[in-house]
C-alpha positions in Angstrom: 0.0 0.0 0.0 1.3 3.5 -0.6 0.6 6.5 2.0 -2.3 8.6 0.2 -2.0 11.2 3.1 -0.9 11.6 7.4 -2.7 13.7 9.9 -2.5 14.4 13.7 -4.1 16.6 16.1 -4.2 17.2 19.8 -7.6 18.6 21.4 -7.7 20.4 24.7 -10.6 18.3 27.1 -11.5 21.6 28.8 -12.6 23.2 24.9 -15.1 19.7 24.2 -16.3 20.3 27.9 -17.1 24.3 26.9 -18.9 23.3 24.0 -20.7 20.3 25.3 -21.7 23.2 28.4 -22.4 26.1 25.8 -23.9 24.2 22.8 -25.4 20.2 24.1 -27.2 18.3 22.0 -26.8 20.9 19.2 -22.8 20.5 19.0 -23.0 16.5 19.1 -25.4 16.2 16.7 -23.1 18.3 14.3 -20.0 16.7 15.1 -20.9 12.8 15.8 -23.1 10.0 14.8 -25.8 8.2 17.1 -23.1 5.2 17.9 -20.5 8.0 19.0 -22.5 9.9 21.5 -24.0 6.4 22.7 -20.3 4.9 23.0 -19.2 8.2 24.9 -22.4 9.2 27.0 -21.8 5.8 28.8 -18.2 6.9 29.8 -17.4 8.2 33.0 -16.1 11.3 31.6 -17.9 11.8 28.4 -15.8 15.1 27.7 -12.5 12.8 27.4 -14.3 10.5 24.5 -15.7 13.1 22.4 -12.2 15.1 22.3 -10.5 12.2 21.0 -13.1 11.4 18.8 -13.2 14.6 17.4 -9.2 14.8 17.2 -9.6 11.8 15.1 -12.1 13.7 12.7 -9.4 16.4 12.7 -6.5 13.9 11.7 -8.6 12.1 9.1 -9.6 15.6 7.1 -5.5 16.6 7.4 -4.7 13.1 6.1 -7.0 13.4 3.5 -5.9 17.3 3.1 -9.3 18.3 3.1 -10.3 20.2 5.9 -14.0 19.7 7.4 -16.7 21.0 4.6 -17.9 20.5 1.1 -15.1 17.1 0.9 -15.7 15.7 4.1 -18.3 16.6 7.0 -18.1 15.4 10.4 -20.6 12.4 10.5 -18.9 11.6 7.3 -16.3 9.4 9.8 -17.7 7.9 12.3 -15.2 6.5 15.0 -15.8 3.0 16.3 -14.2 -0.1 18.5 -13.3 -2.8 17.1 -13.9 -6.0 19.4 -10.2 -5.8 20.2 -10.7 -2.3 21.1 -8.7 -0.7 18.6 -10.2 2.4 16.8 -11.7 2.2 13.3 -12.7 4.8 11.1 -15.7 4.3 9.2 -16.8 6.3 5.9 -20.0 6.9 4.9 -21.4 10.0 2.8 -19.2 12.5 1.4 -16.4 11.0 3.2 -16.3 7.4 1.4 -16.7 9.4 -2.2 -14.1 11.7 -1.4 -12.0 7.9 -0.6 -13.4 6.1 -3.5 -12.2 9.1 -5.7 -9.4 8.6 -4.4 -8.3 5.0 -4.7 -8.0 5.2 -0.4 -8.7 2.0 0.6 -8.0 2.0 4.3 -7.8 4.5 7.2 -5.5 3.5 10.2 -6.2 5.7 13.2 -5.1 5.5 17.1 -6.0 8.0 20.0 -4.5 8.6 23.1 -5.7 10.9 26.2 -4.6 11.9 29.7 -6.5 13.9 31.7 -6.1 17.6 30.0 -5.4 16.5 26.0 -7.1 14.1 23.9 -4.8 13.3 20.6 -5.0 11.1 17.7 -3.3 10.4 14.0 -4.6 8.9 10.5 -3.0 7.6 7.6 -4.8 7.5 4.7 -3.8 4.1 2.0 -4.1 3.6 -1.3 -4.2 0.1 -2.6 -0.5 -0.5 -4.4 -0.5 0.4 -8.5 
């Protein structure tokens, strides 16, 4: 496979807890998908799940050197466990055209937090020509 694009971000907990104050239902039902805001609103501290959630969004539009709009919206990636736990990105929308056009066949993220930063990289691959 061949690297299509890389991305990384780092999200401050404290600015997810503002907006989940300031803006509730509103903000997470711009940013995430139902399965998101089930997987975090069962988490001790919900805050610490959306940020690296939505760091991973962030990382996924640099890798695909898009930015969050017209190429690829928020719920276009939907963040998910996989049974081992791992992360997994999945497409949908915008998002897996944007992929298709682009011969990206695969998304590999990971996240980290601590208590204050939430962080998380992509790398976008395209099947080998």
């Amino acid at each position: 496979m061949s690297v299509f694009g890389i991305g990384i971000d780092v999200v401050e907990v404290d600015r997810i807890e503002r907006m989940l104050e300031n803006y509730g239902d509103r903000f997470l039902e711009k940013v995430f998908t139902p399965c998101e805001r089930e997987y975090c609103g069962k988490a001790s501290r919900p805050a610490l799940h959306y940020a690296a959630r939505f760091s991973a969004k962030e990382a996924v539009a640099k890798a695909f050197g898009t930015g969050i709009g017209a190429q690829l919206e928020w719920r276009d990636m939907e963040i998910r466990r996989r049974d081992s736990g791992a992360p997994q990105l999945v497409l949908s929308g915008a998002g897996r055209r944007f992929a298709e056009a682009n011969g990206i066949v695969e998304v590999l993220i990971s996240l980290t937090h601590a208590r204050d930063h939430a962080a998380a990289n992509a790398v976008a691959l395209t099947a080998p020509v």
